[in-house]
C-alpha positions in Angstrom: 86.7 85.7 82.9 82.9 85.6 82.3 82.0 89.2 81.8 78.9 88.4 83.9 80.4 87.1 87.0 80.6 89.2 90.3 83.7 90.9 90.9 84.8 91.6 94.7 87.2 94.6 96.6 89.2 92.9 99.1 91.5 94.4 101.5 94.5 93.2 103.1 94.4 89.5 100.9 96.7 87.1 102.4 98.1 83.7 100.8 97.1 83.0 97.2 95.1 86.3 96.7 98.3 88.2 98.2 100.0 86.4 95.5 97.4 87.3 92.5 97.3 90.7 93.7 101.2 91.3 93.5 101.2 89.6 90.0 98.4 92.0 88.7 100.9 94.9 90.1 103.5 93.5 88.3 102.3 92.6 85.3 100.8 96.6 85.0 103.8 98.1 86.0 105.6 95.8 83.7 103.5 96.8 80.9 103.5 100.6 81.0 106.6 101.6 82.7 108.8 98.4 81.9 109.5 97.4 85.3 110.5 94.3 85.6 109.7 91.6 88.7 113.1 92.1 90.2 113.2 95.4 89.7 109.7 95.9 91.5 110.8 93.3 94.1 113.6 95.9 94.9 111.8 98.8 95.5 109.3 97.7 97.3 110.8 94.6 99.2 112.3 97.0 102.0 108.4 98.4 102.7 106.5 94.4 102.3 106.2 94.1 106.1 104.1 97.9 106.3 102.6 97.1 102.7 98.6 96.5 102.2 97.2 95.9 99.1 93.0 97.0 97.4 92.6 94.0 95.4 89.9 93.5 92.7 89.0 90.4 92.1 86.8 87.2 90.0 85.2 84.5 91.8 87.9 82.2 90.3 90.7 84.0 92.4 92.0 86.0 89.9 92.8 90.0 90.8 92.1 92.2 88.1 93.6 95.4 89.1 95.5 96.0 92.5 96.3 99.0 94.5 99.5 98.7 97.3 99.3 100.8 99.9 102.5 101.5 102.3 101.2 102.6 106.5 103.2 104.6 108.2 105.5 102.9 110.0 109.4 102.9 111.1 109.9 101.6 107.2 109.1 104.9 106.4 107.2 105.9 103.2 108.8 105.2 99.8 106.8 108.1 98.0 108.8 110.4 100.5 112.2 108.4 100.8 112.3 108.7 97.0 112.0 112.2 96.9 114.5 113.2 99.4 116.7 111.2 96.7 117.9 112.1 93.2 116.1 113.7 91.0 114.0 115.6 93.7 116.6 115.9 96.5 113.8 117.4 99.0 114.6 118.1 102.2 111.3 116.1 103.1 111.0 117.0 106.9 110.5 120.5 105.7 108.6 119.8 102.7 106.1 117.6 105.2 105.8 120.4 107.6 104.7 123.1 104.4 101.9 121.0 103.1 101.0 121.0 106.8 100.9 116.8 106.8 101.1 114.5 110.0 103.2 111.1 108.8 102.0 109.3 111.7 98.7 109.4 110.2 99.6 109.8 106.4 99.6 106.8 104.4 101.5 106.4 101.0 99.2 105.2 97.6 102.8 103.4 96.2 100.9 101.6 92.9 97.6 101.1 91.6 96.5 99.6 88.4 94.4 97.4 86.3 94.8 95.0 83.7 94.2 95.5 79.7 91.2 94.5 78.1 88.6 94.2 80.9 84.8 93.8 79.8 81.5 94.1 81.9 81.8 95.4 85.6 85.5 94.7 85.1 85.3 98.2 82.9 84.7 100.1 85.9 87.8 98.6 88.0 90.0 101.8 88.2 86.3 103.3 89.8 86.5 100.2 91.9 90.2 100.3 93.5 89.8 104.2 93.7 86.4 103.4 95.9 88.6 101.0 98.1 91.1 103.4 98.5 88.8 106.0 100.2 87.1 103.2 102.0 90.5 102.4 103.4 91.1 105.7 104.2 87.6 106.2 106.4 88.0 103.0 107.4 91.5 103.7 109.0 91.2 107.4 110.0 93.7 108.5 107.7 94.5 112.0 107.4 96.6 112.3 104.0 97.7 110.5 100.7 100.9 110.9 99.4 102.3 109.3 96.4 104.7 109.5 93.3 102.6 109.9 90.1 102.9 109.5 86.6 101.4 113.2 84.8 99.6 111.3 82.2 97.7 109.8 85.2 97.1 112.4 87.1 95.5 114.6 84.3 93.3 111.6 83.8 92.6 112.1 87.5 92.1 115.4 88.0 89.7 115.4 84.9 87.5 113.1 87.6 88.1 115.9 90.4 91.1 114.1 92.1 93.8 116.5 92.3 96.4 116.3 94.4 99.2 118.6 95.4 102.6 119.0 94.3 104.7 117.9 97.4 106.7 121.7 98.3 110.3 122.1 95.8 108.8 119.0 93.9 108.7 119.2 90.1 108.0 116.6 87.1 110.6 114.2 86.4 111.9 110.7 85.1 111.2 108.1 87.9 111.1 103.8 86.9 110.3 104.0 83.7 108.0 107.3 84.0 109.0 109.9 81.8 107.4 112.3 83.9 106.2 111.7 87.6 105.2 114.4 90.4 105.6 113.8 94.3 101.9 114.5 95.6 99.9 114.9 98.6 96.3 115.1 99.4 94.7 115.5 102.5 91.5 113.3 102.4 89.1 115.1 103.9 89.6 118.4 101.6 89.9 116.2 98.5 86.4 114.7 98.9 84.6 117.7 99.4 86.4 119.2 96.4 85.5 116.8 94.5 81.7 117.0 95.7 81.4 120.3 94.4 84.0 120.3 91.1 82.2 116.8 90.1 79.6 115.1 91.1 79.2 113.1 89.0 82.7 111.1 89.7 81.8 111.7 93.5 79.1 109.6 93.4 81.2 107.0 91.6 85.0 107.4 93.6 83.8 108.4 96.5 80.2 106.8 97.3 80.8 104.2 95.5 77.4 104.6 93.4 77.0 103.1 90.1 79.8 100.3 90.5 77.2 97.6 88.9 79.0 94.4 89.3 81.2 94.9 91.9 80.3 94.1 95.6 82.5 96.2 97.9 82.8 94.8 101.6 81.3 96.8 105.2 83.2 100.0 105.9 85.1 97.4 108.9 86.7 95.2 106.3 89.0 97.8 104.9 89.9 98.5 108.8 93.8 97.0 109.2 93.7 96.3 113.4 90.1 94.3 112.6 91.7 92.2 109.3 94.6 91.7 111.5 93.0 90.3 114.2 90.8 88.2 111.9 93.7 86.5 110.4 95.3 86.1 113.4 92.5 83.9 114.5 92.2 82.5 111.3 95.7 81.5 111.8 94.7 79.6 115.1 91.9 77.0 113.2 91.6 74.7 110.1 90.9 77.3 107.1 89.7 75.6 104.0 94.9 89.2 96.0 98.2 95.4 95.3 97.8 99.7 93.7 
């Protein structure tokens, strides 16, 4: 890639970005936790139909890092149906109703990552998907995160002021190739004024999207999922000459 070129966050890719941003997922995934295609096809197969993905990507096509988010739906969220199973084993109902979160409007952050070795703006594409993920969330109203996370990651995280909360009776454990991951849950609004006031500096970055040189991030209404849905459908209707 030509460390010069502009780099683009695009919600909800369809066709061959779709495609690019699901082999950036895998190839990450593959990478640090060994997962393999099949085994990622598994997991998240049952949830395709209610999964949405951030992608990052060159003006060739290619997606850099992707971020797949799972809506609340009658799928359910995988974050949550994995830890009503083994090694958790939460009774998740009551586990939901202690970190005071509403699943109709909570929306699951099932994989996000980027790929080795990226120069120029492609440096700053974890800041990137993490900027599309709370554009996606303002864009769609959404009250709460919740997601399974590796600890290495989330110290990283909460170094940058994004903490998030151990889902109630959770605890670290082995999870696809993790050696140690942690059911979480944020709600959104709480979590950017936190980080506001614990760092501003990585506010101004994550959450304002300020200092992304390179990178040019879409109107508020692209990361909306009725408006890209409606677009494509009408895409759909004419001629037309990528996850987390």
């Amino acid at each position: 890639m030509d460390s010069a070129a502009l780099l683009t966050l695009r919600f909800n890719p369809e066709a061959d970005l779709l495609a690019a941003a699901q082999d950036c997922e895998a190839e990450v995934f593959g990478r640090v936790y060994g997962n393999t295609r099949e085994q990622l096809r598994d997991e998240y197969g049952p949830y395709e139909a209610a999964s949405v993905f951030i992608a990052l990507a060159d003006h060739t096509g290619d997606v850099l890092g992707a971020c797949r988010l799972i809506r609340p739906t009658g799928l359910g969220l995988k974050s949550l149906d994995d830890a009503a199973r083994p090694p958790w084993s939460l009774d998740v109902a009551r586990s939901a109703r202690a970190a005071r979160l509403d699943l109709s409007q909570t929306w699951d952050v099932a994989t996000l990552g980027c790929r080795r070795g990226l120069k120029g703006a492609g440096r700053l594409a974890s800041a990137a998907l993490f900027h599309g993920l709370v554009q996606v969330m303002r864009a769609n109203e959404v009250r709460s995160a919740v997601m399974i996370i590796d600890e290495r990651v989330r110290a990283v995280l909460a170094s940058a002021g994004m903490t998030g909360h151990t889902l109630p009776g959770a605890g670290p454990a082995r999870y696809l190739g993790s050696a140690a991951s942690t059911p979480v849950y944020r709600h959104c609004d709480e979590a950017f004024d936190q980080q506001r006031i614990t760092n501003p500096e990585a506010h101004r970055l994550f959450t304002q999207g300020i200092g992304l040189d390179g990178i040019a991030v879409p109107p508020l209404a692209e990361f909306r999922v009725a408006e890209r849905a409606t677009a494509g459908a009408a895409s759909r209707a004419q001629p037309v000459g990528a996850s987390a």
